[in-house]
N, C-alpha and C positions, 0 to 999 in steps of 0.2 A: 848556850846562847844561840838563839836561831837567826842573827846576822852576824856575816862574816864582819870580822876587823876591816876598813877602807884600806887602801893602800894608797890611794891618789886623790888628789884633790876632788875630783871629778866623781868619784863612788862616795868622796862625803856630800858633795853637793845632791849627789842621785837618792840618795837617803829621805829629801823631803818629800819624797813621793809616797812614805812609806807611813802608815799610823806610828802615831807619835807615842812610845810608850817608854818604858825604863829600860829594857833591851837596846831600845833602839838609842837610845842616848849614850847608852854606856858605850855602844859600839863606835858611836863617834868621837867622842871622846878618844878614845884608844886610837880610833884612826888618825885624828888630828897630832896623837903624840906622836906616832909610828911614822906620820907625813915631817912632819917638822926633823925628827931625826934621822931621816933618809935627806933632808935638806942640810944637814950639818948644823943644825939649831940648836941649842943649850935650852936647860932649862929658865934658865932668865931671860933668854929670846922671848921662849912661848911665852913665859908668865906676863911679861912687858906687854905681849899683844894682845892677849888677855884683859888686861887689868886696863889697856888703852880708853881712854873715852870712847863711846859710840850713845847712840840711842837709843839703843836695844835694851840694854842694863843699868842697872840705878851701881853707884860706884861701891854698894855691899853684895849687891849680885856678883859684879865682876869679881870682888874678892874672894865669895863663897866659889866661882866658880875656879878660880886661879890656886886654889887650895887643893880642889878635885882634881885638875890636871897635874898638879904636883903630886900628890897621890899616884894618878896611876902612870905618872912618868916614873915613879921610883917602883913600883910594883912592877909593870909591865917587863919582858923579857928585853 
């Protein structure tokens, strides 16, 4: 992978500067799970914020993505 995993909020947010590609999503991804459980988050934390209303995602996006995060929360080290 040619982006590191985030470690902070902050290197996920720094991320939009970056072309957008499959790399770079996966990286955040991982960063967001890696942030959340240096937060003392569970898995149904993050899925909960996830799957929250917003206006960004239609509520099968948010599913499809709350799926992927659960993936690689159980993957991830």
């Amino acid at each position: 992978m040619h982006y590191p995993i985030p470690v902070s909020p902050q290197e996920i947010v720094d991320l939009r500067q970056k072309p957008v590609n499959e790399e770079l999503i996966a990286a955040a991804i991982a960063g967001v799970v890696q942030v959340a459980r240096s937060k003392g988050q569970t898995l149904d934390d993050l899925t909960a914020e996830v799957l929250a209303d917003d206006r960004l995602l239609d509520r099968d996006s948010r599913r499809w993505l709350s799926d992927i995060v659960a993936q690689a929360w159980q993957t991830l080290p």
